[in-house]
Phi, psi and omega in degrees: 000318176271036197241293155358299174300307169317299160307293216261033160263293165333301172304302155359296180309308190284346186278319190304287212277000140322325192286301172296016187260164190263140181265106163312330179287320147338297194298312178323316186295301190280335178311288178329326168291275247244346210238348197239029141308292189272324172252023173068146175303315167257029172094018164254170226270202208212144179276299208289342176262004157300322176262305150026286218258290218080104164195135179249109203249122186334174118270148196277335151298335175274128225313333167307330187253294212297346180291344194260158179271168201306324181311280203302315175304292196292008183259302193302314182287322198268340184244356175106178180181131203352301165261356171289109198241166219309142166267135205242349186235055176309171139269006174228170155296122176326341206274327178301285159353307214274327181335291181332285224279327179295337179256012163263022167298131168301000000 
């Protein structure tokens, strides 16, 4: 009975935590809606919206984005960064997003 038991907390455990890891493919759907307008498909930024803009917009790809943390990322989404401003309708969670946004490092 307490072998039993065992497993299936383990399993349990491991199911909890697969279920919370952030999903890229996910994140890809909602980048590709809210996000990849503006910041390119493989995270470098669209010219016409720079000049647009007056704006020098990071690539997303670079070590300079990829160096900062998932936080210091989900601060950015939820409040915006100088003329960028909060994304307020992902279809995913930011964790997916930055999940996404991790795999385009260079």
């Amino acid at each position: 009975m307490k072998k039993m038991a065992a497993t299936l907390f383990i399993a349990l455990t491991a199911a909890s935590f697969y279920a919370l890891a952030a999903d890229a493919k996910v994140g890809q759907a909602a980048y590709d809606k809210s996000c990849k307008g503006c910041h390119g498909a493989a995270g470098a930024p669209n010219p016409a919206i720079e000049k647009a803009f007056s704006v020098t917009m990071p690539d997303l790809s670079s070590a300079h984005v990829q160096d900062q943390s998932d936080d210091d990322l989900k601060k950015v989404i939820a409040e915006g960064k100088g003329k960028m401003k909060p994304v307020k309708n992902l279809t995913a969670s930011p964790d997916d997003v930055i999940a996404f946004v991790r795999t385009l490092k260079k």
